[in-house]
C-alpha positions, 0 to 999 in steps of 0.5 A: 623315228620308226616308220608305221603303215599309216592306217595304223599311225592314224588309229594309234593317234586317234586313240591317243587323243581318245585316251587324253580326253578320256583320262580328264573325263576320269579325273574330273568325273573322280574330283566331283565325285569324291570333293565337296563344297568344302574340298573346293575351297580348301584345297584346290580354289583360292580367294581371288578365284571367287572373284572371278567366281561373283563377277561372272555371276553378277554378268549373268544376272546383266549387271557389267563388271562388278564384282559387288553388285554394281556399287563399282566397275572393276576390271581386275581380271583377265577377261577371257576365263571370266567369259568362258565360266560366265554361262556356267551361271545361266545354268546352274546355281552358285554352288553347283556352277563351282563344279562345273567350272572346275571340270571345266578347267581340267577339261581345258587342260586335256584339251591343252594336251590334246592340240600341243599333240596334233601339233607335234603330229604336224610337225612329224615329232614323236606325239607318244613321248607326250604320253605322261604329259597330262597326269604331269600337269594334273599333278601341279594344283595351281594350273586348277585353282580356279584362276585363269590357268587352264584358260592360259594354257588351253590358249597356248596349246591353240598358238602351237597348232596355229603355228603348225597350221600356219608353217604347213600352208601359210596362205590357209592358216594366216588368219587364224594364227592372227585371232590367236595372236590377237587373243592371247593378252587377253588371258594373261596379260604378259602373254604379249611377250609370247604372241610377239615372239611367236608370231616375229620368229615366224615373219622373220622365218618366212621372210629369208626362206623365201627366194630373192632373185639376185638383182632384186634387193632387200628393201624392194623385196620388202615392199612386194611382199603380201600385206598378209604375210605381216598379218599375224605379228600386226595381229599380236600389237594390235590385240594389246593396243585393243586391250589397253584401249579398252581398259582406258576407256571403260575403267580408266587404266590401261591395265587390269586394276588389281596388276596397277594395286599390286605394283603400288604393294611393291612400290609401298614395300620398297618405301618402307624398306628404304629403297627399292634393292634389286638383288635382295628382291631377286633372292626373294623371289627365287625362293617362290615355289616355282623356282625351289627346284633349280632344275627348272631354270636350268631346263629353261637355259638349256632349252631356250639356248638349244633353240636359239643355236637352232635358229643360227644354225637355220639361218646360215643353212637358209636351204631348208626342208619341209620338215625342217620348216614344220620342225622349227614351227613347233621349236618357235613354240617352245621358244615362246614359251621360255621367252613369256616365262623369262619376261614374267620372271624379270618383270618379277624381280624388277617390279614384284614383290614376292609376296605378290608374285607367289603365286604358280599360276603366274608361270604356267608357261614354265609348267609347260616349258618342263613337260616338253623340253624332254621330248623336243631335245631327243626328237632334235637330236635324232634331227641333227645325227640324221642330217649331219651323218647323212641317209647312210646313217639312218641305221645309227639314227633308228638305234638312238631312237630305239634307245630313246624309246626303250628309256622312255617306257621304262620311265614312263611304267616304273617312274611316272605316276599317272595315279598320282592326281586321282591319289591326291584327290582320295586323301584330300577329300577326307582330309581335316586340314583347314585353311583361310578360305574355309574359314572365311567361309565358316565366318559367312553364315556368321555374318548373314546371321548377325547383320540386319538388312540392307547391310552393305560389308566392306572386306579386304579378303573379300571373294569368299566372303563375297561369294556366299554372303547375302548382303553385298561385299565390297573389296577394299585391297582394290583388286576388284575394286574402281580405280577411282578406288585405287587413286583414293588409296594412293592417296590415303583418302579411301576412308571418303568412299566407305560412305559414297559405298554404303558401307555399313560393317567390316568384316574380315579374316584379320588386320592387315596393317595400315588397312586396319588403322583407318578403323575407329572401332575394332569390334566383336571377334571370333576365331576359327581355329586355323593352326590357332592363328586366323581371326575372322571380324565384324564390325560396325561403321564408326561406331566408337562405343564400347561394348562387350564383344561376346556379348555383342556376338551372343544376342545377335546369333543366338536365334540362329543357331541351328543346335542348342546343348549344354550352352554351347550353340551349333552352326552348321553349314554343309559339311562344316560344323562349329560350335560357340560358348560364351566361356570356358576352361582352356583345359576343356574340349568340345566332344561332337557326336553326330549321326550319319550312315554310322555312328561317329564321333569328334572331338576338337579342343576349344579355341579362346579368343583374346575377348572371351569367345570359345569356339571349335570347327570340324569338318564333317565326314562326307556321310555325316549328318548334322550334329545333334548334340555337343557338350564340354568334357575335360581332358581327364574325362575323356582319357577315362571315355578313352581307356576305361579300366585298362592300365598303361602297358608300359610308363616312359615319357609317355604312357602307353596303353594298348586298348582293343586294338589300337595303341594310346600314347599319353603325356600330361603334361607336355610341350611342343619338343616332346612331340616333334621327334618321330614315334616308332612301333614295330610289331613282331608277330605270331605268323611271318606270313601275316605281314605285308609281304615287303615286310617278311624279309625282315620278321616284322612290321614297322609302323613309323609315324608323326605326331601330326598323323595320329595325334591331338594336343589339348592344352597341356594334354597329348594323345596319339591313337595308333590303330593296329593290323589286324593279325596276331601279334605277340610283342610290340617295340615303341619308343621316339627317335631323332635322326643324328649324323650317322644314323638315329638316337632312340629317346626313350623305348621300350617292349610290350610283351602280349601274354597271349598272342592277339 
């Protein structure tokens, strides 16, 4: 590569560093700043993450691995991130520690980013073609999902600068390595594959370029070398043994309990399927998110046999530079990394179902592994063509380089999208979208109204429940549970420790098979509509009388409710509002007015359950105040409240009115296949100049759109609002379309023409 003055080089990567910490500053500065309470849980925290979450807080308060307040001791964790967010509790109260631990997790991935680089310095490898690398990561929402993640990856960007560290002066940097070596397991367990692949390439390395005189022989070799050159790879066994014998001896398993559960999932599925069959499972587990893209197991390939015909090539060469030594340092790295992704996979396909294994921050090592291997195969092939062509050919060498470099900023400054996580973050924060963590969550202040004291909850979804509810939660999947729990399970037996527990209710987001069968009594109901489908429960211990589950749910939360209007009761919780009604029509919606920094105004159809409940959730505007009043309306009536005296401007499949400036479509009745065909609107105006300037080219504007961007569906009533631009208009061309071989087919279209140009 290029050689700079190094005063220069020292400025360029002390501002490189500067920018990588500076540019997760910004991104976790914009993520607090624009996401609440509710973003967290809906879009970037998951539920097991709130195990972890309760665990640390009960640490904090000095009661040891619980996650249930100290009912049991639960090792379903990796203990290093649970250590690393325990202090976040002595600070700050339970909401606001959330935040702190996710600015955390994006500055432990910054500073991932930032030792792979000094590591690549190290190592005399081009650290600027790292450049993208950061916003690449801050785009893959499972290394922040307040999982142990950016705690991994952090852990892996230490073993690349340890091994440099360690190939520069191994005398110095043998200790280090070993702590790092030792660690490892301990923030995912499979990391051993890593740490022992890592820390034997080095031995082996270490040990051949060595000189050996010639009347000395191999084994007499062996035994005069230093104790401390094995120090590292003694180091990577012996921190699993620890980890094994620790678990053994405080919690009676040698592994995390929720691994053991998870196992015994698959084991349980593979019974009930007739047998365990390898290559239907291995079918199913490519079909992981991780794995959509086949570019990445095939980048793992290429690499992973790149480094492999490098250490072959190595060792047959045996003579080597200093910076060949450092070169294959960072190489073993990589290597590592693709050696823990492969041994994660496979145990995978042999032991994981994979509705036990879908999950991306299993495979952090394959994030990683794709944002380098670009970088690493240019550097080495300029290694190679600079070897074999000899000094005389630097010339050629620096005019690769020079391509290579010229490539990459091409790419960097038209293809790379380092806005791409601050984009996200914009239009996720305003985002409606719910999902069960949000409704687990809806059904907490539920449960903390309803139960009396000294209620103990059983829950098998159990860590948002178990985070924000008063009372104690115990999980009964047994991911955080003992595993005197566990056995119990295996044996069928669980059922004896709901006593021993204390256990007074269940509540849950839904039935999951067996768990549920154990139940005498399935009680009172409610939903929260996500997509219609989730159900969140309570209900009592044994109880096997019937009872009305409305009015069960009635009695017991109507003091409760913060809002009173028309019979239906208001719950609101932070930016999360939800309504209740002890009946209604399923043609009838909730109309939600509420006012903030302005007026504003939502409306959510009801969701009936299969008992009789109504309910309807939105979430609020982040400026929103409470709502202060909620009343029921038809879709006739609102369509009226809508569209006043206007007449549709043009009758097709659907009516389509053109109110102030905004488009309403409108079908009654309708049916799913009338929505799933895309909707066009083009707008032709009375000046060119007006339209965006992509658009001038072709004379007018298209405003192409989904029914889920712009409509709502109420029973068998449809509505799409398509707000308009702003600048004169004088016809507008709408129909839906469906794409065929060859183009598009048009449904139904037709042209409103504006007597008077708007």
């Amino acid at each position: 590569m290029f050689t700079l003055p190094a005063p220069l080089r020292h400025a360029l990567f002390a501002l490189f560093i500067g920018g990588i910490l500076a540019y997760g500053a910004a991104f976790a500065g914009y993520l607090l700043v624009n996401f609440d309470l509710v973003n967290l849980l809906r879009d970037v925290n998951g539920d097991d993450s709130f195990y972890y979450f309760q665990i640390a807080y009960h640490l904090s308060e000095g009661r040891f691995s619980t996650f249930d307040g100290g009912i049991s001791r639960t090792n379903g964790y990796h203990p290093i991130w649970l250590l690393l967010i325990t202090p976040f509790y002595w600070m700050f109260d339970k909401e606001t520690a959330l935040f702190a631990i996710k600015a955390l997790e994006i500055m432990l991935i910054a500073g991932a980013v930032a030792l792979i680089a000094v590591a690549a310095r190290l190592a005399r490898l081009p650290w600027y073609l790292l450049f993208a690398l950061l916003p690449i990561l801050y785009q893959q929402r499972n290394l922040f999902v307040g999982l142990e993640a950016a705690a991994a990856l952090f852990m892996l960007g230490l073993l690349f600068l340890a091994l440099l560290l360690y190939a520069r002066n191994p005398e110095r940097w043998t200790w280090p390595l070993a702590v790092v070596a030792f660690a490892l397991p301990w923030v995912r367990l499979e990391y051993i594959a890593i740490s022992l692949t890592a820390t034997a390439a080095l031995l082996l390395m270490e040990w051949l370029r060595r000189e050996r005189p010639a009347d000395v022989s191999w084994r007499a070799a062996l035994i005069s070398t230093p104790a401390r050159t094995f120090a590292p790879i003694i180091s990577a066994i012996a921190g699993i043994l620890a980890y094994f014998a620790y678990n053994k001896l405080v919690f009676g398993g040698i592994v995390p309990v929720s691994g053991a559960s998870k196992r015994w999932w698959s084991q349980t599925r593979w019974e009930n399927a007739d047998g365990y069959r390898l290559t239907q499972n291995f079918q199913e587990i490519r079909q992981i998110e991780v794995f959509h893209n086949e570019t990445l197991l095939t980048a793992l390939a290429i690499c992973a046999g790149f480094l492999l015909l490098l250490l072959v090539w190595w060792l047959g060469r045996r003579s080597r530079s200093r910076e060949e030594w450092l070169l294959l340092a960072f190489l073993v790295g990589g290597f590592s990394l693709a050696v823990g992704h492969i041994a994660k996979f496979a145990q995978t396909v042999l032991q994981v179902d994979r509705y036990a294994g879908d999950y991306g921050w299993y495979f952090v090592p394959a994030y990683l592994m794709l944002a380098l291997v670009v970088p690493l195969i240019c550097y080495v092939a300029i290694h190679f063509l600079r070897r074999f062509l000899g000094p005389r050919s630097a010339l050629a060498a620096n005019g690769v380089s020079g391509v290579i470099l010229v490539v990459g900023a091409v790419w960097l400054f038209t293809g790379a999208d380092f806005t791409g996580p601050f984009r996200w973050v914009e239009w996720k924060s305003q985002s409606t979208e719910r999902n069960w963590d949000v409704t687990s969550y809806m059904g907490t202040p539920v449960v903390n109204a309803a139960l009396p004291e000294g209620s103990v909850i059983g829950s098998y979804d159990a860590g948002v429940i178990g985070y924000f509810s008063r009372f104690p939660v115990v999980n009964l999947d047994g991911l955080v549970n003992s595993y005197a729990y566990f056995h119990a399970r295996k044996r069928g037996t669980e059922t004896e420790f709901y006593p021993r527990y204390g256990i007074t209710h269940f509540a849950n987001l839904r039935g999951v098979g067996h768990q549920e069968d154990a139940i005498l009594y399935k009680g009172p109901s409610f939903f929260h509509p996500v997509n219609g489908e989730i159900q969140f429960r309570i209900w009592p211990v044994g109880a096997t009388e019937v009872v009305d589950p409305v009015a069960w749910f009635w009695e017991r939360m109507e003091p409760h409710f913060d809002y009173q209007a028309d019979g239906v009761g208001l719950l609101v919780d932070g930016r999360l509002a939800q309504a209740f009604a002890p009946d209604c029509r399923p043609e009838e919606f909730i109309l939600w007015e509420w006012s903030g920094a302005g007026a504003a105004t939502d409306r959510q159809a009801w969701t009936q359950t299969q008992t009789g409940l109504c309910v309807a959730v939105t979430v609020l505007p982040h400026d929103a105040a409470p709502p202060v009043q909620g009343k029921a309306m038809t879709a006739s009536d609102y369509l009226a409240d809508l569209v006043g005296d206007h007449q549709p401007a043009l009758s097709a499949d659907f009516d389509v009115y053109l109110v102030e400036n905004q488009l309403i479509y409108v079908k009654e009745p309708c049916a799913p296949a009338d929505l799933d065909p895309r909707f066009f609107a083009h707008l032709e105006p009375v000046e060119v100049k007006d339209l965006p300037e992509p658009r001038q080219q072709y004379g007018f504007d298209s405003l192409d759109f989904t029914f889920d961007q712009y409509g709502n569906r109420f029973g068998d009533f449809c509505l799409v609002a398509l707000p308009l631009p702003e600048y004169a208009i004088t016809s507008i061309y709408v129909g839906q379309y469906v794409l065929v071989e060859g183009g598009f087919e048009h449904l139904w279209e037709g042209e409103i023409r504006l007597s008077e140009s708007r």
